[in-house]
N, CA, C and O of each residue as an XYZ file, in Angstrom:
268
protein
N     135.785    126.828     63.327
C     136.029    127.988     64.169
C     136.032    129.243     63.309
O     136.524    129.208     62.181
N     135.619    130.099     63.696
C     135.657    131.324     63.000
C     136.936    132.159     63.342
O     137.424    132.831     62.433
N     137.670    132.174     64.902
C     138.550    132.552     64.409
C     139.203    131.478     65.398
O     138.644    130.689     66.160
N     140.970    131.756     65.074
C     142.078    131.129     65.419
C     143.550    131.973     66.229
O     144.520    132.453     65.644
N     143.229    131.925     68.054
C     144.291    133.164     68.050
C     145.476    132.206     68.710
O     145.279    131.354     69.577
N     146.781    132.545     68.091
C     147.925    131.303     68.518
C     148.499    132.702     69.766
O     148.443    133.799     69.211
N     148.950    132.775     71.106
C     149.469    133.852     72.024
C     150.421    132.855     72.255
O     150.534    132.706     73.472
N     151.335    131.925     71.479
C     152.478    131.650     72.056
C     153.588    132.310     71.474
O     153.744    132.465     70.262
N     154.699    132.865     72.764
C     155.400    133.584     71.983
C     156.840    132.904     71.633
O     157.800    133.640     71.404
N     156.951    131.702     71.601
C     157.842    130.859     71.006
C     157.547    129.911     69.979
O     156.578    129.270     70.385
N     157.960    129.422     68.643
C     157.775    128.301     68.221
C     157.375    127.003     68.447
O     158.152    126.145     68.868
N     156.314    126.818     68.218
C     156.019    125.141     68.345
C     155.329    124.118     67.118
O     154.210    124.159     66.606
N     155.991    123.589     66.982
C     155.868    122.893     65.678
C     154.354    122.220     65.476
O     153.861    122.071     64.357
N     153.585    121.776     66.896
C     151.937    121.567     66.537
C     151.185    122.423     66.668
O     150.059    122.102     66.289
N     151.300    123.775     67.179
C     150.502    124.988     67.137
C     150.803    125.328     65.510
O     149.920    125.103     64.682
N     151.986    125.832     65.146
C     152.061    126.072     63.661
C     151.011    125.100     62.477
O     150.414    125.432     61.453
N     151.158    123.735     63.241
C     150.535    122.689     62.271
C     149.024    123.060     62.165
O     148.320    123.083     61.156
N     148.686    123.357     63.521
C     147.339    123.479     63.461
C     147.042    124.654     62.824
O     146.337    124.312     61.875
N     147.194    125.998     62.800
C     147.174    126.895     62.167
C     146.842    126.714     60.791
O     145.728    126.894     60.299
N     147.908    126.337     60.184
C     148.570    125.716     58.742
C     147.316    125.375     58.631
O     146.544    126.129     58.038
N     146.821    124.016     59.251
C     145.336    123.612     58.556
C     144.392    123.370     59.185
O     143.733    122.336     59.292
N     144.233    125.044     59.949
C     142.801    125.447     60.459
C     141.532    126.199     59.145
O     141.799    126.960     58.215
N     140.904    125.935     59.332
C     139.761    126.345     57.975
C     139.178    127.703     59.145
O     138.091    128.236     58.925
N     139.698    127.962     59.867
C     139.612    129.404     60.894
C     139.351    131.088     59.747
O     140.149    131.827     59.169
N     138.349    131.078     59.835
C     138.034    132.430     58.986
C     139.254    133.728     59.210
O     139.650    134.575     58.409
N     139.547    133.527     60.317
C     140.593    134.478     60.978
C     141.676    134.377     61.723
O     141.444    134.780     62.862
N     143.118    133.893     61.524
C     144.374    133.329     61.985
C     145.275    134.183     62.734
O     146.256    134.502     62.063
N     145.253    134.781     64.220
C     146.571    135.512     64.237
C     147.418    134.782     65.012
O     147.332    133.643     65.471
N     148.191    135.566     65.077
C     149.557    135.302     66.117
C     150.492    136.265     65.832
O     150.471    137.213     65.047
N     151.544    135.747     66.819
C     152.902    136.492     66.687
C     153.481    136.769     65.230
O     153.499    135.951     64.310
N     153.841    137.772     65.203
C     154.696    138.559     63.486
C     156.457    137.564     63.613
O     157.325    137.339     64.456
N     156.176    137.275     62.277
C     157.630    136.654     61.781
C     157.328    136.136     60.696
O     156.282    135.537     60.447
N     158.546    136.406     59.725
C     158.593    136.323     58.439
C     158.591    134.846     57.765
O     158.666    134.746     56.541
N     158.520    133.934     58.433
C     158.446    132.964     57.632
C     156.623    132.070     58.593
O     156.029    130.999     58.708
N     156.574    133.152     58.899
C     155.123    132.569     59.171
C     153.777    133.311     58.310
O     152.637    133.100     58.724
N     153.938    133.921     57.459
C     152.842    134.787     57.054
C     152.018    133.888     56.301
O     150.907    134.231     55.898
N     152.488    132.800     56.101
C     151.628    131.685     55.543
C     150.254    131.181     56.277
O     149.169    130.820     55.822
N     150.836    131.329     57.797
C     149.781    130.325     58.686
C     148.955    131.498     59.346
O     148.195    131.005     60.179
N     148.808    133.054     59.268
C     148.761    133.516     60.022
C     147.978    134.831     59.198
O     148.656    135.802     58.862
N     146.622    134.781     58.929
C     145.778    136.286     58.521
C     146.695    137.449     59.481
O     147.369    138.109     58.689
N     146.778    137.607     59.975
C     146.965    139.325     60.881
C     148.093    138.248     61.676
O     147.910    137.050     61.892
N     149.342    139.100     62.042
C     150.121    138.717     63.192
C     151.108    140.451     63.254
O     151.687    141.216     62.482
N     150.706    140.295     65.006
C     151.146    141.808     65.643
C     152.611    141.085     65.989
O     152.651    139.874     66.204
N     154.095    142.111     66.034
C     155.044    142.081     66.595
C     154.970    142.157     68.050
O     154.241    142.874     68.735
N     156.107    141.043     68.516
C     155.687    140.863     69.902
C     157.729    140.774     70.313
O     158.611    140.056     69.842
N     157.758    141.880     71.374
C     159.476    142.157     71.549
C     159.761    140.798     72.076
O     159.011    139.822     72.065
N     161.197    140.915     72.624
C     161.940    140.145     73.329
C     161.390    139.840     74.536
O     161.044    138.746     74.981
N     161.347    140.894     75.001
C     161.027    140.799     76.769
C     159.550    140.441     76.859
O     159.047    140.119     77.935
N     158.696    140.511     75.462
C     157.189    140.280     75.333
C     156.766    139.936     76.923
O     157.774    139.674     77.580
N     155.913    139.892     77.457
C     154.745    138.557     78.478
C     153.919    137.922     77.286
O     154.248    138.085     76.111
N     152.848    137.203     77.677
C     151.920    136.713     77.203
C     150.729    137.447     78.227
O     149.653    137.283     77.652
N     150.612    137.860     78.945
C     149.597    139.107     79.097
C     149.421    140.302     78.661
O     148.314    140.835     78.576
N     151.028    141.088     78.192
C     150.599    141.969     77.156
C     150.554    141.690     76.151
O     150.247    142.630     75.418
N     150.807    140.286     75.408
C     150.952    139.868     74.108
C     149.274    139.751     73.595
O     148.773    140.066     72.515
N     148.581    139.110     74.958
C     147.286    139.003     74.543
C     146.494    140.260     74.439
O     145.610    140.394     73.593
N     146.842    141.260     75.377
C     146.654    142.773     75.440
C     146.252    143.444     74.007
O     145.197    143.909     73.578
N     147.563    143.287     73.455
C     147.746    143.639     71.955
C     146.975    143.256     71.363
O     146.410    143.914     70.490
N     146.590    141.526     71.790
C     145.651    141.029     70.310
C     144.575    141.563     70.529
O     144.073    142.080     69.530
N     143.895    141.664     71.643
C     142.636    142.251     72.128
C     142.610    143.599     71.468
O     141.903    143.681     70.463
N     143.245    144.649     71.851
C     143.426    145.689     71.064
C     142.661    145.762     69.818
O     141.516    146.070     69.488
N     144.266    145.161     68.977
C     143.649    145.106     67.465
C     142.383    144.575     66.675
O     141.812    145.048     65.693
N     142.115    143.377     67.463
C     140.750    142.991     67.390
C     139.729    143.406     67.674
O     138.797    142.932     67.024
N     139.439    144.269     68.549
C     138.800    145.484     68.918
C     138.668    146.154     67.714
O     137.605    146.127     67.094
N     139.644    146.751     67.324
C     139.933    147.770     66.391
C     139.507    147.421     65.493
O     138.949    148.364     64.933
N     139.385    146.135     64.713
C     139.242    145.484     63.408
C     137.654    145.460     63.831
O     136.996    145.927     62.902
N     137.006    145.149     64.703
C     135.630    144.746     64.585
C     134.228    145.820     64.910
O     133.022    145.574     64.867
N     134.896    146.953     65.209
C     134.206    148.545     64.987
C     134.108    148.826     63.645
O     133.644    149.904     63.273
């Protein structure tokens, strides 16, 4: 895969796994500090987040990155 986008906005221990050892040219997801390992680019996503504006965001930045 070229890229890899995780939009869950809770922990899950086989999404992380897969991440971890995706050969994905490009990894995001949600921002948190003990994930910067599994994760090229990850945007902050609040409390009250959705997962429609969470994906919003990624769209965004990805946008942004590929101009």
């Amino acid at each position: 895969f070229d890229i890899l986008i995780d939009l869950s906005l809770n922990d899950y221990l086989p999404l992380l796994y897969c991440a971890a050892l995706s050969q994905a040219g490009l990894k995001v997801g949600r921002f948190q500090e003990n994930h910067e390992l599994f994760y090229d680019l990850m945007i902050q996503a609040g409390p009250e987040e959705t997962v429609e504006s969470f994906s919003m965001q990624v769209i965004h930045y990805l946008s942004r990155i590929n101009n």
